[in-house]
Backbone as JSON Lines, residues from 0, in Angstrom:
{"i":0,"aa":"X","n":[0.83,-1.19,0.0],"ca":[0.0,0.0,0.0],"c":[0.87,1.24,0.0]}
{"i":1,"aa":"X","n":[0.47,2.44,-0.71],"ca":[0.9,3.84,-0.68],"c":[0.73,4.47,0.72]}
{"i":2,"aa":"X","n":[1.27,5.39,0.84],"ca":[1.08,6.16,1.6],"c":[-0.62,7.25,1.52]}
{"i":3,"aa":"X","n":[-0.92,7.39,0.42],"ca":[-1.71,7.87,0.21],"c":[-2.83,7.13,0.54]}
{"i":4,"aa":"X","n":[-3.01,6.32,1.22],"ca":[-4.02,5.27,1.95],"c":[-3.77,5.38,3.76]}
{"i":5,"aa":"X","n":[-3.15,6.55,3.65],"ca":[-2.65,6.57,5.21],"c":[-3.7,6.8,5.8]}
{"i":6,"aa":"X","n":[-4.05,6.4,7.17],"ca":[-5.04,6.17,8.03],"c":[-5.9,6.0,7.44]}
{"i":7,"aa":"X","n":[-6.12,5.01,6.51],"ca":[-7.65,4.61,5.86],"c":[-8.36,3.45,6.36]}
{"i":8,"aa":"X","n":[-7.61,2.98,7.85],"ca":[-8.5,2.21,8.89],"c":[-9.75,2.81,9.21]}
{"i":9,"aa":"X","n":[-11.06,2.63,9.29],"ca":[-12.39,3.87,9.99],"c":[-12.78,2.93,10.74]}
{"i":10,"aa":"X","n":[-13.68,3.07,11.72],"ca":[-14.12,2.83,12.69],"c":[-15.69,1.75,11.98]}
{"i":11,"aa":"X","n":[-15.91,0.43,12.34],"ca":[-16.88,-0.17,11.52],"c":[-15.86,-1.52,10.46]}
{"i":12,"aa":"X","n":[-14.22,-0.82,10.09],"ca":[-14.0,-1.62,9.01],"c":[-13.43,-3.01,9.84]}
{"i":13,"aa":"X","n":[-13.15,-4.49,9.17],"ca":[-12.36,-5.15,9.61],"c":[-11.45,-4.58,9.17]}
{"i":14,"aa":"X","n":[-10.17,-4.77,10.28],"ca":[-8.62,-4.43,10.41],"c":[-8.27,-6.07,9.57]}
{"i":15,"aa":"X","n":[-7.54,-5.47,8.81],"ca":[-6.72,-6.35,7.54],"c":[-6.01,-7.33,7.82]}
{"i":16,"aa":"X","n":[-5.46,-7.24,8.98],"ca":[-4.39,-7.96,9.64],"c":[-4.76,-8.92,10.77]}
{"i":17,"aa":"X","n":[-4.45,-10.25,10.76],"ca":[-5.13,-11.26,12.19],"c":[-4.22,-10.64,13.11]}
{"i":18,"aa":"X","n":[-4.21,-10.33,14.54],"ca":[-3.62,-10.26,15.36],"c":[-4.26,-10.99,16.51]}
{"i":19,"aa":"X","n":[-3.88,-11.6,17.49],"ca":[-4.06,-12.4,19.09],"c":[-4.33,-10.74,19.51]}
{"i":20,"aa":"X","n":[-5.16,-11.22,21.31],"ca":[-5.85,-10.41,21.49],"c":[-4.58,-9.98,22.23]}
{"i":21,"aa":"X","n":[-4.94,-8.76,22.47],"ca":[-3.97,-8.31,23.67],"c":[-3.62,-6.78,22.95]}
{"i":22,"aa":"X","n":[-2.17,-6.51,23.14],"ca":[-1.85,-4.85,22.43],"c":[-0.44,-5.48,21.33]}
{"i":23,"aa":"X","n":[-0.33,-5.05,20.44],"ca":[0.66,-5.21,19.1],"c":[0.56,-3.59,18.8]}
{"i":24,"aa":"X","n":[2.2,-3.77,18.16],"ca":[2.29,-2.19,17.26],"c":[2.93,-2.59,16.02]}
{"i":25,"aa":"X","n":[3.33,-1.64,14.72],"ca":[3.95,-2.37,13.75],"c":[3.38,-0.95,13.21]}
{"i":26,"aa":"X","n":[4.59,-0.66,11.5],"ca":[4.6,0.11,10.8],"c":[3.95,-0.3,9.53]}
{"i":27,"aa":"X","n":[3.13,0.41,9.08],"ca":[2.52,-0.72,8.07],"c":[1.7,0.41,7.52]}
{"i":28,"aa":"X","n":[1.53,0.28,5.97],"ca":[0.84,1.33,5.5],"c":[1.17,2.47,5.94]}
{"i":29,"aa":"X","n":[2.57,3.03,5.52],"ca":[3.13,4.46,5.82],"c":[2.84,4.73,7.68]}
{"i":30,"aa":"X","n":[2.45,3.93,8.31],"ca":[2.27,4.6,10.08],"c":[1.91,3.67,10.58]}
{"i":31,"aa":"X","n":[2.67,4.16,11.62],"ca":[2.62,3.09,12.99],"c":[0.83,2.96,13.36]}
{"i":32,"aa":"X","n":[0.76,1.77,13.94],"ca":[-0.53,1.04,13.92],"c":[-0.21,0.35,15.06]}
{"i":33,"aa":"X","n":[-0.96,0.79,16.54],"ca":[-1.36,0.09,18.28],"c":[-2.48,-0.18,17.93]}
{"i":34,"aa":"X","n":[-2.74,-1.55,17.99],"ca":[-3.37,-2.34,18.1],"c":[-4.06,-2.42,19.52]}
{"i":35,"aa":"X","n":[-5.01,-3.02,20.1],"ca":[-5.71,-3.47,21.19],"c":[-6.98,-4.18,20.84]}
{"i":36,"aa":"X","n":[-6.64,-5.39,20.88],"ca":[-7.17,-6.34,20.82],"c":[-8.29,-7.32,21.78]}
{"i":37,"aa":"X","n":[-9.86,-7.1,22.12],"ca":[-10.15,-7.64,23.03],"c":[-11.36,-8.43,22.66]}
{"i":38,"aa":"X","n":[-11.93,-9.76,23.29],"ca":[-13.25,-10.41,22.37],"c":[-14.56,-9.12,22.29]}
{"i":39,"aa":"X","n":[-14.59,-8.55,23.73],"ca":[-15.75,-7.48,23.57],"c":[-15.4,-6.08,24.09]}
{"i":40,"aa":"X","n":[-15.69,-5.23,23.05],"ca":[-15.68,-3.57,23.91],"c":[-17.04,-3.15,24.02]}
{"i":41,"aa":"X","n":[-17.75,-2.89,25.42],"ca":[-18.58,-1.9,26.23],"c":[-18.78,-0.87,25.7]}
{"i":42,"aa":"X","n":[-19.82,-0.43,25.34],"ca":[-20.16,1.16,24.55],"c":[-19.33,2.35,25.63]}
{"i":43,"aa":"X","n":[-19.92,1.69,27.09],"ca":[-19.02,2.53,27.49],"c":[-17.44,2.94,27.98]}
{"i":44,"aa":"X","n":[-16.64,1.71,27.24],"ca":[-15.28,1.76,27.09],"c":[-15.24,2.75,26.02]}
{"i":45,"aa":"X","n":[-15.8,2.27,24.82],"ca":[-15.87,3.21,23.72],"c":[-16.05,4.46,23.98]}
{"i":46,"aa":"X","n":[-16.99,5.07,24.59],"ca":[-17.33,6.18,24.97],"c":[-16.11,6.94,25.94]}
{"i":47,"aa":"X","n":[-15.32,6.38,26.37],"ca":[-13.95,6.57,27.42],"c":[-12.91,6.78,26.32]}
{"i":48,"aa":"X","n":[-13.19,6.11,25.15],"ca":[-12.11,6.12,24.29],"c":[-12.1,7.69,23.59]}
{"i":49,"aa":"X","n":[-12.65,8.22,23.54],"ca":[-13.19,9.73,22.98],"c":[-12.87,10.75,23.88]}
{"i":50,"aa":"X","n":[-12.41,10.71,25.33],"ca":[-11.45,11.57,26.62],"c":[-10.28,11.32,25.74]}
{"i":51,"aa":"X","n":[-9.65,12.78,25.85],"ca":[-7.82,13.07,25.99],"c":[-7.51,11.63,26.24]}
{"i":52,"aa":"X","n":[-6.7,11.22,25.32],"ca":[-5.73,10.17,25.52],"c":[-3.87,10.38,25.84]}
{"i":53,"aa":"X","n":[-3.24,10.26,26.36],"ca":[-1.87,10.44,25.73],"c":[-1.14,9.71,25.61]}
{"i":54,"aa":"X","n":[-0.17,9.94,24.24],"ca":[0.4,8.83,23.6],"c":[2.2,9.2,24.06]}
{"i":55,"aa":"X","n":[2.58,8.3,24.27],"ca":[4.4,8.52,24.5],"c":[5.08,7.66,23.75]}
{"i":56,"aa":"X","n":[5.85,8.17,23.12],"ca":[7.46,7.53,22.42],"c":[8.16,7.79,23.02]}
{"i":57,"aa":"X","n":[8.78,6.22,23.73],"ca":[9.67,6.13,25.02],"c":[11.02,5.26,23.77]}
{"i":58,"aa":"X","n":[12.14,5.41,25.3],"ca":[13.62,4.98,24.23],"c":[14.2,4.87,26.0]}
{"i":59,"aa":"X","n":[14.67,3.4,26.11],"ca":[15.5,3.68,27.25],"c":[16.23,1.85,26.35]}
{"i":60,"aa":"X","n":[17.65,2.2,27.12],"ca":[18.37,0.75,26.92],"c":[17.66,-0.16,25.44]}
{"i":61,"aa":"X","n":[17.9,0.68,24.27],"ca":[17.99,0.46,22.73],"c":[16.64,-0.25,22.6]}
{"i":62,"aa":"X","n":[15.74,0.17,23.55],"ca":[14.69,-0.52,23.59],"c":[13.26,0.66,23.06]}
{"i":63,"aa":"X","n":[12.51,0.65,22.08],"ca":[11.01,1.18,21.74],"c":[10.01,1.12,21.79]}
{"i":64,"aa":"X","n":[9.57,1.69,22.77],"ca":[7.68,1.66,22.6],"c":[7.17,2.96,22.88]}
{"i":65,"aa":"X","n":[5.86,2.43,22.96],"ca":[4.55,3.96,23.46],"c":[3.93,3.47,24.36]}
{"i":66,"aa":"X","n":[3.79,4.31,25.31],"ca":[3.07,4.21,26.28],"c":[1.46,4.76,25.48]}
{"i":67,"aa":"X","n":[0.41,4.72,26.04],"ca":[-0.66,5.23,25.95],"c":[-1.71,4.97,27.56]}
{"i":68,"aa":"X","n":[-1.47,6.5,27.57],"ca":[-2.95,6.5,29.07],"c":[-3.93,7.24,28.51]}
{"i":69,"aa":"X","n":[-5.0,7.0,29.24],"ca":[-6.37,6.99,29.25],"c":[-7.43,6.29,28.91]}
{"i":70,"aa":"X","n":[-8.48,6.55,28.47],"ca":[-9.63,6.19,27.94],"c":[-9.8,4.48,28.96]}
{"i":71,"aa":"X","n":[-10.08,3.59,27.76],"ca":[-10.64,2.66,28.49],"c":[-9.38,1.31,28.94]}
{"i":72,"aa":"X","n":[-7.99,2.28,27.89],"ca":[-7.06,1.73,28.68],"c":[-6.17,1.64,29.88]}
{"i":73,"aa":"X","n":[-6.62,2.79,30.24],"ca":[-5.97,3.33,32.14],"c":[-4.22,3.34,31.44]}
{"i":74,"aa":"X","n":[-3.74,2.25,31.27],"ca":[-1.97,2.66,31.1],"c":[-1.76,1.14,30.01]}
{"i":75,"aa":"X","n":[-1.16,1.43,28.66],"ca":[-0.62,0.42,28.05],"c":[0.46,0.57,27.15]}
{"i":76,"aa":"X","n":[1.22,-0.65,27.44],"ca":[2.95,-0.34,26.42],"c":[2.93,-1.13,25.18]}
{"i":77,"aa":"X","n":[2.86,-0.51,24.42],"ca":[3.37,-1.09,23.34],"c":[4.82,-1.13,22.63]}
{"i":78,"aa":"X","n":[5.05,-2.39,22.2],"ca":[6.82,-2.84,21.9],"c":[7.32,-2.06,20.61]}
{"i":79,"aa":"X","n":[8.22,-2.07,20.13],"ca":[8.59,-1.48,18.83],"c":[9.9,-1.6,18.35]}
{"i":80,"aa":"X","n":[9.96,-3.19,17.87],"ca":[11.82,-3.2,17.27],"c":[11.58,-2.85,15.96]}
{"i":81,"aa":"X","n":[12.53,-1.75,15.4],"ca":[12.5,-1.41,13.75],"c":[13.19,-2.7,13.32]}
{"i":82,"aa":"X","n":[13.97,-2.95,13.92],"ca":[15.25,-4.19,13.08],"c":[13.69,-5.65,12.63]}
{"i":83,"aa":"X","n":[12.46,-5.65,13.54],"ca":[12.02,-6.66,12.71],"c":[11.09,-6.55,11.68]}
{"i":84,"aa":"X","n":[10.41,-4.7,11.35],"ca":[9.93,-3.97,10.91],"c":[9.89,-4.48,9.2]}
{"i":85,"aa":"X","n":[9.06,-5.03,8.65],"ca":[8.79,-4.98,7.08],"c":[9.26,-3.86,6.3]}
{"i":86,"aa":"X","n":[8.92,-2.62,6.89],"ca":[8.95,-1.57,6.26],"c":[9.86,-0.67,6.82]}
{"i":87,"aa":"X","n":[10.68,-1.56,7.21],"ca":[12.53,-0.17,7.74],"c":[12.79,0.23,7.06]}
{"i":88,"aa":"X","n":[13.23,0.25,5.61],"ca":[13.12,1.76,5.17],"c":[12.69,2.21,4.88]}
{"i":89,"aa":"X","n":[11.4,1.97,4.6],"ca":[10.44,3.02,4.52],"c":[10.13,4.18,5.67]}
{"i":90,"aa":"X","n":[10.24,3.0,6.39],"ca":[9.95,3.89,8.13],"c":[11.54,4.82,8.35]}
{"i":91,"aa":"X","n":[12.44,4.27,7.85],"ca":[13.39,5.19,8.21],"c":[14.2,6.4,7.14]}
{"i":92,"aa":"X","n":[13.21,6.24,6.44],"ca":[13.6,7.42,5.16],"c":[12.27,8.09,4.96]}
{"i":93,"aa":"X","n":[11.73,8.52,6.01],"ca":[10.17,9.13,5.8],"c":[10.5,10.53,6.67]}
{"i":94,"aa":"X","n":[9.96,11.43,6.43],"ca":[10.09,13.1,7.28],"c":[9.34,13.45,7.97]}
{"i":95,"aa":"X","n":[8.04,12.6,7.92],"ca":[6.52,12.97,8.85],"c":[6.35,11.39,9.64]}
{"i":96,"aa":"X","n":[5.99,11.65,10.23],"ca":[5.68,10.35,11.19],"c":[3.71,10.55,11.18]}
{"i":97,"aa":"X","n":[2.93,9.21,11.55],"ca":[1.65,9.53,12.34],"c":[1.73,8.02,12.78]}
{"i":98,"aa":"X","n":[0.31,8.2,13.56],"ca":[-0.26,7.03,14.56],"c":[-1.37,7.06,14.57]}
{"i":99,"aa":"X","n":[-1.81,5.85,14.72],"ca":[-3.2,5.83,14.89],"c":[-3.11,4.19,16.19]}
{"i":100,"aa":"X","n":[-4.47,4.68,16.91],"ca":[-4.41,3.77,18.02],"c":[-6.08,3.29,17.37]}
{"i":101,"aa":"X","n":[-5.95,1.74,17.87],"ca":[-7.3,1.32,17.19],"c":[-7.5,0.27,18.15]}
{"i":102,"aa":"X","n":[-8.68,-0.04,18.52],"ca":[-9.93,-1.09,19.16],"c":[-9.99,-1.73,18.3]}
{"i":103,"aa":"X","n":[-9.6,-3.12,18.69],"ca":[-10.59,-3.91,17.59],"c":[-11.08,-5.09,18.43]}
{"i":104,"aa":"X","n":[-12.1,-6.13,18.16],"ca":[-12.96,-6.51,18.93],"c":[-12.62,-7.92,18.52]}
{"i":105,"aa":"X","n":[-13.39,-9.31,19.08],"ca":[-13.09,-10.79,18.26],"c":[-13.32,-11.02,17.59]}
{"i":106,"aa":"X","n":[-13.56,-9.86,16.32],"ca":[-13.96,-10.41,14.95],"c":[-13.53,-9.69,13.84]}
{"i":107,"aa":"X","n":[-12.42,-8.67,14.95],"ca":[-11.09,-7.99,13.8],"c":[-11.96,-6.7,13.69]}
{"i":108,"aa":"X","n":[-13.51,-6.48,14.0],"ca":[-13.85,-5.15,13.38],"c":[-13.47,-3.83,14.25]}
{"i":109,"aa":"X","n":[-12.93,-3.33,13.72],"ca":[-12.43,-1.51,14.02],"c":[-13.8,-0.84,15.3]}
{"i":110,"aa":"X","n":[-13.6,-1.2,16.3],"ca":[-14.54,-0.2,17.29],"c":[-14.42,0.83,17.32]}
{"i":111,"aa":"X","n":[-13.07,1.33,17.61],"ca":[-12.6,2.95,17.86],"c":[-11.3,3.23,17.3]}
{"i":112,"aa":"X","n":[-11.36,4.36,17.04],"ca":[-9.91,4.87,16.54],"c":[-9.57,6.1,16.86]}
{"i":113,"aa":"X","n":[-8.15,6.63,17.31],"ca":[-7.63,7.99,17.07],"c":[-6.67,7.89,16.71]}
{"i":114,"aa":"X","n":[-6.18,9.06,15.85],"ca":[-4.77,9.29,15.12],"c":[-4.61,10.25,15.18]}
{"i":115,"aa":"X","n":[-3.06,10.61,15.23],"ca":[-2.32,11.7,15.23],"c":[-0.83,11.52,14.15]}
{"i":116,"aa":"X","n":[-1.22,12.87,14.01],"ca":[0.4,13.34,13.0],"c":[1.48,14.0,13.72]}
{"i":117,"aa":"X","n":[2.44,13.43,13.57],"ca":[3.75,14.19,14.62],"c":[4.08,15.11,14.06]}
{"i":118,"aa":"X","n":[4.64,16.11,14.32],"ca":[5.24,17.05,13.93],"c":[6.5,16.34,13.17]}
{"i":119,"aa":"X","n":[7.09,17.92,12.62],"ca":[8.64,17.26,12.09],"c":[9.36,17.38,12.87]}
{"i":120,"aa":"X","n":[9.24,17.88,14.33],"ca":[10.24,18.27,14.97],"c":[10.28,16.42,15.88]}
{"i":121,"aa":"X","n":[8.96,16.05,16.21],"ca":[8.64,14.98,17.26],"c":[8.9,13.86,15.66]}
{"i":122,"aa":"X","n":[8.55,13.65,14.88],"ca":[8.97,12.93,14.16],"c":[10.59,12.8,13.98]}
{"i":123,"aa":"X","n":[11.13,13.99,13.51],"ca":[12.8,13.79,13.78],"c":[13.45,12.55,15.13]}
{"i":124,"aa":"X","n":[12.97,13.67,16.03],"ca":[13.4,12.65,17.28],"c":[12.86,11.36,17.64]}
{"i":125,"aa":"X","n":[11.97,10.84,17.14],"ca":[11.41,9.33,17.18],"c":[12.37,8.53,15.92]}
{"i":126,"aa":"X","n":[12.64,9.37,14.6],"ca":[13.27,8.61,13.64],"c":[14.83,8.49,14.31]}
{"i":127,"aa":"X","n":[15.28,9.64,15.08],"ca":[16.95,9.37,15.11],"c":[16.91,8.32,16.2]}
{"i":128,"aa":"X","n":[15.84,8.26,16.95],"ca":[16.44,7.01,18.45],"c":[15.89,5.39,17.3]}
{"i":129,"aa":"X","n":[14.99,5.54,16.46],"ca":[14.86,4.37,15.71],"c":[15.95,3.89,14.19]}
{"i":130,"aa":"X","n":[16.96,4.99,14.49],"ca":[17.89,4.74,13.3],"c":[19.08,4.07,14.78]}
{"i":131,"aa":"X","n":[18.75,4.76,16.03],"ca":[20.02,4.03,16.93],"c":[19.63,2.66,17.56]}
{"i":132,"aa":"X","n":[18.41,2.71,17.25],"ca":[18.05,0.9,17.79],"c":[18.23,0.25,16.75]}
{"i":133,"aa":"X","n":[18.13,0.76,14.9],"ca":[18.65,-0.3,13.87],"c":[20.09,-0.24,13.96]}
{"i":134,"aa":"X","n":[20.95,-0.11,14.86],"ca":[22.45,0.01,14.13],"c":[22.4,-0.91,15.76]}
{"i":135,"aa":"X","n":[21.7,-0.83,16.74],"ca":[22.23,-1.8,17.88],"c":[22.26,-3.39,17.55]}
{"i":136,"aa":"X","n":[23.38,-4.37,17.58],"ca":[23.08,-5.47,17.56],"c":[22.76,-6.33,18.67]}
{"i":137,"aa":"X","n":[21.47,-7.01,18.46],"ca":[21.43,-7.79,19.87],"c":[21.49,-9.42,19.09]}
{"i":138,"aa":"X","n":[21.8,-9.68,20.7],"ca":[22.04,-11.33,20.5],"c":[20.88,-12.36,20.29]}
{"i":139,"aa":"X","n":[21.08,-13.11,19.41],"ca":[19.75,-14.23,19.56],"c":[18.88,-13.93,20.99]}
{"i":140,"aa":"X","n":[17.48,-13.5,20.94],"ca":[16.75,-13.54,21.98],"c":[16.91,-12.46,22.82]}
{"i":141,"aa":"X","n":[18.18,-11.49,23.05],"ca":[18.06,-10.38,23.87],"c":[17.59,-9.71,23.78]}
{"i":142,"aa":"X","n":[16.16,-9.09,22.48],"ca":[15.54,-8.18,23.06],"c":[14.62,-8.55,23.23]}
{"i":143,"aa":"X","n":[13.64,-9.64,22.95],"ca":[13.08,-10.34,24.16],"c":[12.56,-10.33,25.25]}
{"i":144,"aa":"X","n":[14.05,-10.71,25.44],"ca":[14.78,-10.53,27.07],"c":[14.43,-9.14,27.6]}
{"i":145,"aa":"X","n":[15.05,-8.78,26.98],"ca":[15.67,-6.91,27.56],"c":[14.0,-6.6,27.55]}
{"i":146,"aa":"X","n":[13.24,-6.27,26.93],"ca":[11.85,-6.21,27.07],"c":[11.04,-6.63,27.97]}
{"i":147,"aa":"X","n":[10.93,-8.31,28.58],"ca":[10.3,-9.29,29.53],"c":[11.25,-8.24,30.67]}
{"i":148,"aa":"X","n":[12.14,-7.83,31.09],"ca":[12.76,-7.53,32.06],"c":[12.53,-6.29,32.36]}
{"i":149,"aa":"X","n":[12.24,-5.17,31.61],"ca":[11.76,-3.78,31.75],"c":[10.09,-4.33,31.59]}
{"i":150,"aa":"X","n":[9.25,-4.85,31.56],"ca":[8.58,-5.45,31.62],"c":[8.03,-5.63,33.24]}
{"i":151,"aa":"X","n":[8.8,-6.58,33.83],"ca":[8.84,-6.9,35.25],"c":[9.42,-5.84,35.87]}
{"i":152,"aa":"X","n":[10.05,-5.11,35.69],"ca":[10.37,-4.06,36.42],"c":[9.71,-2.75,36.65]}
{"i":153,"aa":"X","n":[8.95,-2.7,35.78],"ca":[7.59,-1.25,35.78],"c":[6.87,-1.71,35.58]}
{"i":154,"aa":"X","n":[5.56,-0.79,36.05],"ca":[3.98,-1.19,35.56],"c":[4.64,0.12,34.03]}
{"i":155,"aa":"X","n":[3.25,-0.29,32.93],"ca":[3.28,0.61,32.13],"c":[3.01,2.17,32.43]}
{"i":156,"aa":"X","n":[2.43,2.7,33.7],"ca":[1.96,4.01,33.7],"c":[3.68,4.21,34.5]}
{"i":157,"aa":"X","n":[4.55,3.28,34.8],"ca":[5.86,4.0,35.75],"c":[6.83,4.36,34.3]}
{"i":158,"aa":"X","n":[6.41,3.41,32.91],"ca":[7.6,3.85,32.25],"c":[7.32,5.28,31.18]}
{"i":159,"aa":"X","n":[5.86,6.24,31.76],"ca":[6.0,7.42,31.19],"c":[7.42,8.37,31.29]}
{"i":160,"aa":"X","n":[8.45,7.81,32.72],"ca":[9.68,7.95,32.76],"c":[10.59,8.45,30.97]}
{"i":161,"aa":"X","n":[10.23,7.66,30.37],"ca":[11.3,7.56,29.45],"c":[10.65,7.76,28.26]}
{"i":162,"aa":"X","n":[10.17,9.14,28.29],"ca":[9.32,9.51,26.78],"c":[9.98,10.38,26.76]}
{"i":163,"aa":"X","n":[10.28,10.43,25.29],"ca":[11.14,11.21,24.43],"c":[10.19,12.3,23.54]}
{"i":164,"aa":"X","n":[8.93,12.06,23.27],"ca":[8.08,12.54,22.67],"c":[6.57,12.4,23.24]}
{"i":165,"aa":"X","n":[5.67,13.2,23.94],"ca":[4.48,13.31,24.14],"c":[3.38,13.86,23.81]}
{"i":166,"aa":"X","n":[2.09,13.23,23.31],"ca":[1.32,14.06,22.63],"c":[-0.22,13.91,23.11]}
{"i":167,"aa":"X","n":[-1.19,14.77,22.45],"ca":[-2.47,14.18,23.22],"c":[-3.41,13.74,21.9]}
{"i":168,"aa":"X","n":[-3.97,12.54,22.18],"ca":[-5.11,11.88,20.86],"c":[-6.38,12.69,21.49]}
């Protein structure tokens, strides 16, 4: 897909992609795509999903994700290695960054959605810490590891610590 199909997920569609329930992220179709995955969403989760959300691009120990608080998620991390990324260079030769955070339910269909466009300034700094996690080499299984272990060591609302970039959906 082009870029020119960017955020053409809507709210109602099946999401294209099978994912297990839970939270996934991945670059795909020109922008990052958080997933949250659950068999049923509550109108009034949905309705929670439509409050200020905020989204973080965190970077600690060559490691990537986003935090996201609010709505009907209270605090959730999502992972982010470029090195296993389909679309690394695409993702790393691009000047605008966006996101979109999406609900989807046990039958893949799109409940809720918000997206945002980064600036070039918050895009810069998300691309240079994801050009220093593609040049880190890790060992069979260490990031994983390194992940399961920052993992056990914070809840997701303690690692707003290490955002490099913050914004509000």
């Amino acid at each position: 897909m082009t870029d020119e199909h960017k955020n053409e997920h809507k709210k109602g569609d099946i999401f294209p992609y099978e994912v297990d329930e839970g939270s996934v992220t991945d670059f795909v179709d020109g922008h990052f795509v958080l997933v949250v995955k659950d068999q049923f969403w509550s109108d009034e989760e949905i309705e929670l999903f439509r409050q200020p959300i905020d989204l973080h691009f965190c970077y600690t120990n060559d490691l990537a994700f986003f935090i996201v608080e609010g709505g009907p998620l209270d605090s959730g991390d999502f992972y982010f290695n470029v090195q296993e990324c389909d679309d690394k260079e695409a993702l790393l030769n691009r000047d605008l960054l966006s996101a979109e955070l999406l609900l989807i339910d046990g039958t893949n269909q799109i409940r809720a959605k918000r997206s945002h466009d980064f600036s070039k300034e918050e895009s810069r700094q998300i691309l240079e810490l994801l050009k220093k996690q593609n040049e880190t080499e890790f060992m069979p299984g260490e990031y994983e590891v390194n992940v399961e272990g920052l993992q056990n060591a914070y809840e997701p609302y303690d690692l707003e610590k290490f955002s490099k970039v913050s914004v509000k959906l």
